[in-house]
C-alpha positions as CSV (number, residue, x, y, z in Angstrom):
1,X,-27.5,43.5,54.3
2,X,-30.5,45.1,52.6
3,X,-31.0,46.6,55.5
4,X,-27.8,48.1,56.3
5,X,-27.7,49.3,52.7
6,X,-31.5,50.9,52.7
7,X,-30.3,53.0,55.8
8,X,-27.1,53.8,53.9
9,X,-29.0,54.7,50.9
10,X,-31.5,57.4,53.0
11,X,-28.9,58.9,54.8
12,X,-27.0,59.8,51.3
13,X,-30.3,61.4,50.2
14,X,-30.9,63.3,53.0
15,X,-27.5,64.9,53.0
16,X,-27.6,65.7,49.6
17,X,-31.0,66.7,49.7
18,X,-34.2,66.0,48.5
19,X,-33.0,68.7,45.5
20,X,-30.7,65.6,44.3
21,X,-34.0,64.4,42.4
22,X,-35.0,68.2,41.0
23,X,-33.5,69.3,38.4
24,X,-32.4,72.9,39.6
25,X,-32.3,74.5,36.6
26,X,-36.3,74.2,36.0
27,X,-38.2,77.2,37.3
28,X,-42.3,76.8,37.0
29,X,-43.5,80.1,36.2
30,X,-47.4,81.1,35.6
31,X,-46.6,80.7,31.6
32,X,-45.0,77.4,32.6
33,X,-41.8,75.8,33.5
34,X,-38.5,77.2,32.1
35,X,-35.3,75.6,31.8
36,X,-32.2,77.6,32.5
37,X,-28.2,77.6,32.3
38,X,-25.4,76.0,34.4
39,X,-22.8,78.1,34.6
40,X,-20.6,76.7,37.2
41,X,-21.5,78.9,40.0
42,X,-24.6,80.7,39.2
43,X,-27.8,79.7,37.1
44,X,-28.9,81.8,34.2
45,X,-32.5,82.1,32.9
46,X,-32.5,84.5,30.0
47,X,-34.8,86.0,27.3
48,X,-37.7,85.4,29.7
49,X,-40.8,87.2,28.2
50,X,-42.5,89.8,30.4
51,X,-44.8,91.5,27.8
52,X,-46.3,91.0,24.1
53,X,-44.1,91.3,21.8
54,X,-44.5,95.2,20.2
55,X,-45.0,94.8,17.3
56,X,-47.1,95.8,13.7
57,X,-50.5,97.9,16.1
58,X,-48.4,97.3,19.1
59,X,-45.6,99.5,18.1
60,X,-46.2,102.7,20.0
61,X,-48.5,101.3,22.3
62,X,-47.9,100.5,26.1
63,X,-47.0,97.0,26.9
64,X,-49.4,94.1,27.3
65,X,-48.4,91.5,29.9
66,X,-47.2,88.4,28.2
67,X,-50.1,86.1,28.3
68,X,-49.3,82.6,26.5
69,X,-48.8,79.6,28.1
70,X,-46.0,77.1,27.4
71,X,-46.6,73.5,26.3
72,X,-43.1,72.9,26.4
73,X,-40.7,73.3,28.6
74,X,-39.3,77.1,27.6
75,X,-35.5,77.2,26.9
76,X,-34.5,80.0,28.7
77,X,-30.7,79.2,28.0
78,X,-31.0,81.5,24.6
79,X,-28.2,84.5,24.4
80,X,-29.9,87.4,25.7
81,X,-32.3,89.4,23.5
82,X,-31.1,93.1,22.4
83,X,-33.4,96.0,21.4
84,X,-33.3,97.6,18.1
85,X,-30.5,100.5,18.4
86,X,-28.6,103.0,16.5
87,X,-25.2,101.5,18.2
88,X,-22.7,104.3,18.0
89,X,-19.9,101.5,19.9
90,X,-20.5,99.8,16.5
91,X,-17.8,99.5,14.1
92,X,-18.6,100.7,10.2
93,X,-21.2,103.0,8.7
94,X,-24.0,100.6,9.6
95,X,-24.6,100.9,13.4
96,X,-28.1,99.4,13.4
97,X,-28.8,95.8,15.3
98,X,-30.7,94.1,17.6
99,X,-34.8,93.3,17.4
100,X,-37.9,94.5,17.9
101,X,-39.1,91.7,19.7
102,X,-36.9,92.6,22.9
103,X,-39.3,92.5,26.1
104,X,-37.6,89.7,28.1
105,X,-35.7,89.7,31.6
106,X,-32.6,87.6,32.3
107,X,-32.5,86.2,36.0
108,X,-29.0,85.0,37.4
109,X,-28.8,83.1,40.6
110,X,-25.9,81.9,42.8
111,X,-25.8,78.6,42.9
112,X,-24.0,78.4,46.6
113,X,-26.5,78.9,49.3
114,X,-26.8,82.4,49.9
115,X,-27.6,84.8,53.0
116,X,-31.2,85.0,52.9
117,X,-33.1,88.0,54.7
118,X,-35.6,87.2,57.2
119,X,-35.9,83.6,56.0
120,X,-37.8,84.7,53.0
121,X,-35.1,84.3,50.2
122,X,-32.1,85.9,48.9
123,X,-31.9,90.1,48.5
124,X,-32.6,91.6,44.5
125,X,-30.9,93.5,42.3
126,X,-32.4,94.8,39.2
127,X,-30.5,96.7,36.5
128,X,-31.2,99.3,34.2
129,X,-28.5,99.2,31.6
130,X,-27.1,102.4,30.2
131,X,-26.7,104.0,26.8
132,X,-28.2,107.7,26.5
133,X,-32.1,105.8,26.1
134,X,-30.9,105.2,22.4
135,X,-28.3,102.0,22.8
136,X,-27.2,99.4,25.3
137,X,-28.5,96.5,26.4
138,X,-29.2,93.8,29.2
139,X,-25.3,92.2,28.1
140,X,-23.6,95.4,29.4
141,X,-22.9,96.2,33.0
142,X,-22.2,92.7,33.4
143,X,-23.4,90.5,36.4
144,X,-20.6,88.4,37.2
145,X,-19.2,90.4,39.8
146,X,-22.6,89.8,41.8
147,X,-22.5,86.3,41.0
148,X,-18.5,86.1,42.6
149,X,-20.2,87.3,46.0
150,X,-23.2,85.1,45.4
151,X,-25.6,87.1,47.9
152,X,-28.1,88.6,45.8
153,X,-30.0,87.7,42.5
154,X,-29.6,90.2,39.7
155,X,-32.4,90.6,37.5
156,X,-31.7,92.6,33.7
157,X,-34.3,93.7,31.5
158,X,-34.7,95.1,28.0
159,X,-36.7,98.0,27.0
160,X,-37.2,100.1,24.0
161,X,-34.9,102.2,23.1
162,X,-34.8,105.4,20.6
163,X,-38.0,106.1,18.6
164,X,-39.2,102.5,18.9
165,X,-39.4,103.5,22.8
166,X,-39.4,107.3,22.9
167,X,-41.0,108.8,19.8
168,X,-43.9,111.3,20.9
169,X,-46.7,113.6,19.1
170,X,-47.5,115.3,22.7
171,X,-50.9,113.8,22.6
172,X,-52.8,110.3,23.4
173,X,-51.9,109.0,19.9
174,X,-47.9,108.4,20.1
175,X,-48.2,108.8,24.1
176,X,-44.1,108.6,24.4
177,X,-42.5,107.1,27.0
178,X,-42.7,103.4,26.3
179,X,-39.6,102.2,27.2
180,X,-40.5,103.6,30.6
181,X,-43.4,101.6,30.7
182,X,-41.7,98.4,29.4
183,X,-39.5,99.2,32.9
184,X,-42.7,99.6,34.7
185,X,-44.0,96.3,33.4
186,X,-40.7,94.6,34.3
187,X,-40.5,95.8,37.6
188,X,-44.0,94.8,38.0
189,X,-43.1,91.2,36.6
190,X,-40.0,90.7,38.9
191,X,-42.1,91.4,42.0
192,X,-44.6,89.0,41.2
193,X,-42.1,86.0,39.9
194,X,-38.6,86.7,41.7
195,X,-40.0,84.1,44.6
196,X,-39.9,81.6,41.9
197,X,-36.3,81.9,42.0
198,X,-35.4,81.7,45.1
199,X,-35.5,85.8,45.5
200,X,-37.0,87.6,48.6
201,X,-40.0,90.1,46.4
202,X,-39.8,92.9,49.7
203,X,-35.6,93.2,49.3
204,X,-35.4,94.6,46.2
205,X,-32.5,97.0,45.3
206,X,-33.2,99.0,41.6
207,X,-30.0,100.4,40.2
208,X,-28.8,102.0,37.2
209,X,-25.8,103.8,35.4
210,X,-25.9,106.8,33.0
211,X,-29.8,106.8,31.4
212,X,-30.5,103.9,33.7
213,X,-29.5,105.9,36.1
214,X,-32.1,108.7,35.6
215,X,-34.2,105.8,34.3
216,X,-34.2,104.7,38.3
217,X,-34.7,108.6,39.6
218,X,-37.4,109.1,37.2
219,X,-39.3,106.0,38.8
220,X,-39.1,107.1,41.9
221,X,-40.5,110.7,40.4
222,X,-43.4,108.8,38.5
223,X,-44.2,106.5,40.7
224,X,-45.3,107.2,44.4
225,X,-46.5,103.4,44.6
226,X,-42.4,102.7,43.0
227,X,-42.1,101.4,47.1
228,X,-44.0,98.0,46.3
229,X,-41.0,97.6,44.0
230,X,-37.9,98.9,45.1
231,X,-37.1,99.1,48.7
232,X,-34.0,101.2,47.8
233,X,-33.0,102.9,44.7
234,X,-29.5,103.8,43.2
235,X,-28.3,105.8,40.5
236,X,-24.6,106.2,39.0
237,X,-23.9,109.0,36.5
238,X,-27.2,110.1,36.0
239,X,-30.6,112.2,37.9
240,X,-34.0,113.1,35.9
241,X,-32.5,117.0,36.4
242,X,-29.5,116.2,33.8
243,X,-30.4,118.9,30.8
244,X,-30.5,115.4,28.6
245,X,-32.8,113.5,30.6
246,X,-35.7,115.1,29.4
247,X,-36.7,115.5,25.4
248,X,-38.1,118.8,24.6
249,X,-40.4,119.2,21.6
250,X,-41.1,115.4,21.1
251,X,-44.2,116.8,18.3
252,X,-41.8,118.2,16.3
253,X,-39.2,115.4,16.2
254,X,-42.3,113.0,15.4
255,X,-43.4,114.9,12.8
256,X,-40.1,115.4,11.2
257,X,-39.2,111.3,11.6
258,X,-42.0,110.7,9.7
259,X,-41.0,113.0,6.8
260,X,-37.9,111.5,6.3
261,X,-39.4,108.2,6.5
262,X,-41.5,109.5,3.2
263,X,-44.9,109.0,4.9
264,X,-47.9,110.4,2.6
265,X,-49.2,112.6,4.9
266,X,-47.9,114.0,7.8
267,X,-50.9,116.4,8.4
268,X,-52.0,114.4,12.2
269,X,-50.5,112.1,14.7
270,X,-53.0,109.0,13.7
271,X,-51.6,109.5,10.2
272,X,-48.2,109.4,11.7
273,X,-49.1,106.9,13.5
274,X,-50.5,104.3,10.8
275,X,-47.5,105.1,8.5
276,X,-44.5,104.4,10.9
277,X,-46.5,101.6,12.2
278,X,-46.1,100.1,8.6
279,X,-42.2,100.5,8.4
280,X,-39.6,98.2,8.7
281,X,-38.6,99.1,12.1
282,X,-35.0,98.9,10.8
283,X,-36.0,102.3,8.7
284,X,-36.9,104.1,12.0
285,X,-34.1,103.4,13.9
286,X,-32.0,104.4,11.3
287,X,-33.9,107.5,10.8
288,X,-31.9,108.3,14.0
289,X,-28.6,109.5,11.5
290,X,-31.2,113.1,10.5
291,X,-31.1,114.1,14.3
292,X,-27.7,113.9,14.7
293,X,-25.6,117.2,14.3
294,X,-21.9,116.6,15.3
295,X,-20.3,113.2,15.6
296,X,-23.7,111.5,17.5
297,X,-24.5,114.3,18.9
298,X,-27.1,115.1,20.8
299,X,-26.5,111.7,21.9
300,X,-29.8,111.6,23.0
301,X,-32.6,112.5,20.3
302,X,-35.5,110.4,21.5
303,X,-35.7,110.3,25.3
304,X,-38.0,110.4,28.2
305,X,-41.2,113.4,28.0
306,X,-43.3,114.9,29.6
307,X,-46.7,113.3,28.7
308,X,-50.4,114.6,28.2
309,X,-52.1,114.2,31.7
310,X,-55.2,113.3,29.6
311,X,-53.1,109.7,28.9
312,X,-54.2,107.0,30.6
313,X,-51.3,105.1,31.4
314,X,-48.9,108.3,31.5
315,X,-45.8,107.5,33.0
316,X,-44.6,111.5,33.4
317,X,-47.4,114.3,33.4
318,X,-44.9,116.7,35.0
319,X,-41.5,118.0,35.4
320,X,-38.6,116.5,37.7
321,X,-38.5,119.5,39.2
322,X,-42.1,120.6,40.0
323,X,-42.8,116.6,41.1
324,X,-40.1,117.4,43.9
325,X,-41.0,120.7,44.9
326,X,-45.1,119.1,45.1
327,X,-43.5,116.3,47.4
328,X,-45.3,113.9,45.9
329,X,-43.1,111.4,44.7
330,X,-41.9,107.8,46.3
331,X,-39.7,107.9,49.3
332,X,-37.3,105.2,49.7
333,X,-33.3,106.0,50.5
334,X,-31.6,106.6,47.5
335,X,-27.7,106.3,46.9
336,X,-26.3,109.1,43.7
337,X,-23.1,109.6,42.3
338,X,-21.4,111.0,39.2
339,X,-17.8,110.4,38.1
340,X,-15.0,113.3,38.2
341,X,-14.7,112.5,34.6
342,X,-17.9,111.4,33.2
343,X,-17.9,114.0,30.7
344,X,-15.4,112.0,29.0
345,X,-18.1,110.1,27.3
346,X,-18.9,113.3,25.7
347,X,-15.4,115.3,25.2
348,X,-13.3,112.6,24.7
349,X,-14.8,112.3,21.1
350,X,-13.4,115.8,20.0
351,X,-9.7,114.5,20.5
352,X,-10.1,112.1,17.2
353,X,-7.5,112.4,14.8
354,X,-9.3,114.0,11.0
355,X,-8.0,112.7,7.8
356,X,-5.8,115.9,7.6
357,X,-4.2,115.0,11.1
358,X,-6.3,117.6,12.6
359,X,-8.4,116.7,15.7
360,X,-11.7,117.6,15.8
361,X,-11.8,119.8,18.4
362,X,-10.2,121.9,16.3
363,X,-13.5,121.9,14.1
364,X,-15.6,122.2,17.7
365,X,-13.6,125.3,18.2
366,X,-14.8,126.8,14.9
367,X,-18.4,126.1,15.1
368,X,-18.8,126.4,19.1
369,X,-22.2,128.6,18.7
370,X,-23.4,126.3,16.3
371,X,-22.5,123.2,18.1
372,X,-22.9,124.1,21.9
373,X,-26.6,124.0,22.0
374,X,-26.7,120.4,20.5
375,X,-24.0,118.9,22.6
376,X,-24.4,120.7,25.9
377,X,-28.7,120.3,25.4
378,X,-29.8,123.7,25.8
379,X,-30.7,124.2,22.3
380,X,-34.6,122.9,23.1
381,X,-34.7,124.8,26.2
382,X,-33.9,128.4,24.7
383,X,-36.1,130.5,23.0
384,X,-33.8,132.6,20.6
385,X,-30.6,132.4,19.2
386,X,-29.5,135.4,21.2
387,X,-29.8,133.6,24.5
388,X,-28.1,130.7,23.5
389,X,-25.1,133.1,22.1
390,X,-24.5,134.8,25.5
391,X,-24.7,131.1,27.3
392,X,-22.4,129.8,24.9
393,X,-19.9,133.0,25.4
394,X,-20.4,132.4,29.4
395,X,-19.5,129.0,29.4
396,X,-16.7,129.5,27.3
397,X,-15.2,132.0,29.5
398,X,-15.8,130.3,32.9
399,X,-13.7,126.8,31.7
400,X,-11.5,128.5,29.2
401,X,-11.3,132.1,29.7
402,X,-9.6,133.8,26.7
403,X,-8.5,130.6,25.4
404,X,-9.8,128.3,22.9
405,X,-10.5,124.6,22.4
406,X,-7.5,122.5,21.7
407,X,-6.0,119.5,23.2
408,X,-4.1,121.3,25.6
409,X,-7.5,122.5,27.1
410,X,-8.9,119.6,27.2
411,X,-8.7,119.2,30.9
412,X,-11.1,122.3,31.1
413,X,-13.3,121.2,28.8
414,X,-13.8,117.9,30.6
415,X,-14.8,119.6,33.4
416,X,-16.8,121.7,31.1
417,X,-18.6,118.4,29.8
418,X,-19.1,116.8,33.2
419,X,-20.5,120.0,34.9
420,X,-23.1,120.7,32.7
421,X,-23.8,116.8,31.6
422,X,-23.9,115.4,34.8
423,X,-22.5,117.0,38.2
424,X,-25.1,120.3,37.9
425,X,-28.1,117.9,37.6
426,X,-27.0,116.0,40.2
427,X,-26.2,118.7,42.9
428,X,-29.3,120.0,42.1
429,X,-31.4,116.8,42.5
430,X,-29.6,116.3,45.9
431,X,-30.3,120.0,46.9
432,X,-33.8,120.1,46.5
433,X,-34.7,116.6,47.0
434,X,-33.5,116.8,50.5
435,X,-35.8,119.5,51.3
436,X,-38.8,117.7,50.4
437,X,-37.4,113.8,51.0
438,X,-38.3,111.7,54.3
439,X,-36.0,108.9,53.7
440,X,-32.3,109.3,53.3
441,X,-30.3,110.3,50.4
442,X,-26.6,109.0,50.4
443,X,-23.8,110.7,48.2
444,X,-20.4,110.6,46.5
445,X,-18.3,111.5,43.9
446,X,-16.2,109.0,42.2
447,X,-13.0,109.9,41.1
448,X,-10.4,106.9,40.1
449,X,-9.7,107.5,36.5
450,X,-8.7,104.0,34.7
451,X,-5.8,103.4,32.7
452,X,-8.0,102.8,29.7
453,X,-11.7,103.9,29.9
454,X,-14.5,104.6,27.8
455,X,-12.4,108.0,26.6
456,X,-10.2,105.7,24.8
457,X,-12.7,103.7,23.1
458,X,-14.1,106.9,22.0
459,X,-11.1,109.0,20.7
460,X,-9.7,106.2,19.4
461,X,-5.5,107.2,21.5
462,X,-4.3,107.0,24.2
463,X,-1.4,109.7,24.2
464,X,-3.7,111.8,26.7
465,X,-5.5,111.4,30.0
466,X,-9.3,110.7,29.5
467,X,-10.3,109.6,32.8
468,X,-13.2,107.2,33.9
């Protein structure tokens, strides 16, 4: 009877599996073990630390690795951590939220078996959220649908974002670029730990939308060793040859940001430095609203740079461009696409309604020479007003001709919006990249427009035909 019951009892356990006495939701990390979510058919592990929190004489500074150890078992079932931001999706005057203390990485899992690739573990995803480099976070561009297939693992991370991750004096004092390097150290972290998790570290997929997006293409600029990371590379809605991707006179900006911020002395970077690292970093972020010229344009104020080459850790020392043309950059395939309508993100804005029941475009219309530089991103990349003047006039004429901006030309503008934004920068990138490319480079264009997209959101109507 004992017997019969021992034998009954070993063949339950190996059927379910030795697992049956492991709690599947603990992960042992080099830090130590963390305890994730159940969520019926995945596991979540989120607000994982991957570098020292940056903050007080860290602020400005590359990340550090996260070093401490855990005596307890970490609760990696907290609500994912957002980076300070300047949130222009938020409602009322205040768009500020989020924390400084935002350097995690949120790993979900399937929970069915999935298909595994060479025995080694399931295929990687990592995603680099969105949001023009000033706003977004590891919430958005949402992981569920992976989960639904369960085949891959799909990692998230959080980065700096605006001046906390961007600002820049052009020298070794304010480097710039730190929200890069937070990516850098995050990719780094997920090769090293994804095994932990069940994840193959030599199938790893890095994919991003909009900034993340360029965020990927500039990684693969930066980075020729980017292949011990990434064995292929995507990018939706965005290339490091968009006019936006790049910031142009970061010195200045600094410089400026530190005036309004009512720092002493604003006669060197250290002094800069030493008085912004003081701030709440709630007063820098919002420092954000004194860049801003129309609506929240130029949507992006404090963005990737070119770096001093006398920086140790520089992530970018030259252009997108002359990296290409040198050939020396990392060569992995790479999928790219834009939308038909992305520059709805950017037009769709002008169609809101004033308090006179005039739209705004109607004010865009009035101050085009004024406005075009800012919100078309040539402004930093001109040297006199004349030469923005006869761009301006050009690019009027070729999308409108002798007609002006209203909401019946809003189609052209669109185009207007999504050529110069977005579908230039990527033809371009495509162009030359092939030339100098030894891996494959796969294309599309994505045109579906939704019944309600982010054009909606944005103009705040729906009586006309946004697009994506």
């Amino acid at each position: 009877m004992h017997v019969n019951f021992l034998l009954l009892f070993i063949t339950v356990l190996f059927v379910t599996g030795i697992s049956a006495f492991k709690d599947a939701l603990i992960v042992n990390l080099p830090n130590g073990r963390i305890r994730g979510r159940d969520n019926n058919h995945y596991y979540s592990y989120e607000s994982i630390p991957y570098a020292e929190p940056p903050l007080g004489p860290l602020r400005f500074e590359s990340p550090r690795p996260y070093a401490r150890n855990w005596t307890d078992t970490f609760d990696a079932t907290r609500e994912p951590v957002e980076c300070m931001q300047w949130d222009q999706y938020k409602s009322g005057a205040d768009k500020l939220h989020g924390v400084e203390d935002c350097l995690t990485v949120n790993v979900y899992k399937p929970k069915l078996p999935a298909v595994a690739v060479a025995g080694n573990g399931m295929p990687v995803v990592v995603l680099i959220h969105g949001g023009a480099f000033m706003f977004g976070s590891v919430r958005a561009n949402g992981h569920e649908n992976f989960m639904r297939n369960g085949r891959v693992i799909v990692v998230k991370m959080g980065y700096r974002l605006g001046p906390l991750g961007f600002l820049s004096t052009e020298d070794a004092v304010i480097s710039g670029n730190f929200g890069m390097k937070d990516q850098r150290l995050a990719l780094q972290w997920i090769k090293a730990n994804i095994a932990r998790f069940g994840g193959d570290p030599e199938h790893i997929m890095v994919l991003g939308f909009s900034s993340g997006a360029v965020a990927v293409h500039l990684h693969m600029l930066a980075q020729r060793n980017f292949t011990e990371y990434a064995k292929v590379a995507v990018s939706f809605s965005g290339v490091a040859f968009n006019p936006w991707a790049i910031t142009h006179k970061t010195r200045e900006r600094a410089f400026e940001l530190a005036k309004h911020l009512n720092c002493p002395d604003v006669s060197s970077s250290q002094l800069i430095k030493e008085c912004l690292q003081r701030k709440p970093a709630a007063a820098i972020v919002r420092g954000v609203r004194n860049f801003l010229v129309f609506g929240y344009n130029p949507f992006t104020t404090f963005g990737p740079s070119i770096e001093d080459a006398a920086v140790e850790d520089a992530f970018l020392t030259r252009s997108p461009q002359q990296i290409v043309e040198s050939g020396d950059f990392a060569k992995i395939p790479w999928l790219v696409s834009y939308a038909a309508q992305d520059g709805a993100y950017n037009a769709a804005e002008l169609l809101q309604r004033m308090p006179r029941r005039e739209e705004l475009i109607e004010v865009f219309n009035d101050r085009w020479y004024d406005l075009a530089p800012y919100n078309l991103f040539y402004k930093d990349t001109m040297h006199t007003v004349e030469q923005m003047d006869d761009y301006s006039v050009a690019l009027k004429r070729r999308y409108l001709g002798e007609k002006e901006f209203s909401i019946d030309t809003y189609p052209n503008m669109l185009r207007m919006y999504t050529d110069v934004l977005f579908r230039n920068g990527v033809e371009q990138a495509i162009r030359l990249q092939r030339q100098h490319a030894t891996s494959p480079i796969y294309a599309y264009v994505y045109d579906n427009p939704a019944e309600e997209g982010i054009g909606e959101a944005l103009s705040h109507r729906k009586d006309v035909k946004m697009g994506v």
